[in-house]
N, C-alpha and C positions, 0 to 999 in steps of 0.2 A: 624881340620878344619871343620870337620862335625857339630859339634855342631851348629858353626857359618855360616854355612851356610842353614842350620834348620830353628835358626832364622831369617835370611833374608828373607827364604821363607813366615816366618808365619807375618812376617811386612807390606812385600809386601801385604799380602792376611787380614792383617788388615787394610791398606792403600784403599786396593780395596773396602772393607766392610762399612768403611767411608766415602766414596765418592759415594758410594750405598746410604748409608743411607741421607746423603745432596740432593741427587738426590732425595730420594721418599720425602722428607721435602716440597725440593722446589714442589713438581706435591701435594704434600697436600695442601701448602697454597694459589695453583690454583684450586683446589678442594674445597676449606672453601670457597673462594671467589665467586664461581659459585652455589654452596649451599647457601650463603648468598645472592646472587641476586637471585634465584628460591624464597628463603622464602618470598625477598622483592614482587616479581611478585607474588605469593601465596596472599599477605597478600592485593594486590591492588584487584586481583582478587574477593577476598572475598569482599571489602569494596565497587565494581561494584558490586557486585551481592545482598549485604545488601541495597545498595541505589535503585537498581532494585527492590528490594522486597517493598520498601517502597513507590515504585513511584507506582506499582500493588493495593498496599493495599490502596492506599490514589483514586487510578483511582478508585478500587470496591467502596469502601467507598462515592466519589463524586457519581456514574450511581445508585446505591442504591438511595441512598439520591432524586435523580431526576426523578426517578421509584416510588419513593412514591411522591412527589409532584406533576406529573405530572398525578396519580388517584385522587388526593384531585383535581386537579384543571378540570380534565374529570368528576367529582361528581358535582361539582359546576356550570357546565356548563352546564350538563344536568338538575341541578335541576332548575337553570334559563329557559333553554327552556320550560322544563315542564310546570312551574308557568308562563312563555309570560309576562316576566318582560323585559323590554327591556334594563333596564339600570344595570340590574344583568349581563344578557348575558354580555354588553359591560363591565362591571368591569370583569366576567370571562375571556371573551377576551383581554383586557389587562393583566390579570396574563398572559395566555398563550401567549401575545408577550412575558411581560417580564423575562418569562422561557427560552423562545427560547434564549434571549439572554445572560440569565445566561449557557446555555448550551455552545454558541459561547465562551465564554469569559472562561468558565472550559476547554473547548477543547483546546483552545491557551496556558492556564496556564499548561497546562498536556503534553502538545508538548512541550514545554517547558523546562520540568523539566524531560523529558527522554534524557538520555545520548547519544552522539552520536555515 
């Protein structure tokens, strides 16, 4: 009777070992599952932070761009006053309104195009 009851022990304790192993199964494919959403949140994260970089780089790119336009258009102005051309000064002063309002209309576009 020893024998068989040897085995019974070692069934029980495979029986146990199997239902072990179902158990760590099921807590992995809850673990794949929470690893697979961090990647998805990883991968959002990244694609916020690459369009951030893009909204920066296009903001430097436009204040550049209106940091030299707006010396060309402070040269033009003074060289109108210089010369007491009256109709120079007013074309200069027209570009410098219609800077002013390419400025309004980049600032609204750039507000715009950052994320909330």
């Amino acid at each position: 009777m020893w024998p068989f009851t040897c085995n019974k022990l070692i069934l029980r304790k495979l029986d146990w070992i199997i239902q072990e192993l179902d158990t760590i199964r099921g807590k992995e494919d809850i673990i794949m599952a929470q690893i697979d959403d961090l990647k998805a949140n990883i991968d959002t994260l990244i694609s916020n932070v690459a369009a951030e970089g893009t909204v920066i780089t296009s903001a430097v790119v436009a204040i550049k761009g209106l940091t030299d336009q707006q010396a060309v258009l402070s040269q033009q102005l003074a060289d109108a006053i210089a010369a007491g051309d009256p109709v120079a000064i007013q074309a200069a002063a027209d570009a410098i309104a219609a800077q002013n309002q390419l400025v309004i209309d980049q600032t609204a576009a750039l507000a715009a195009a950052i994320p909330a």
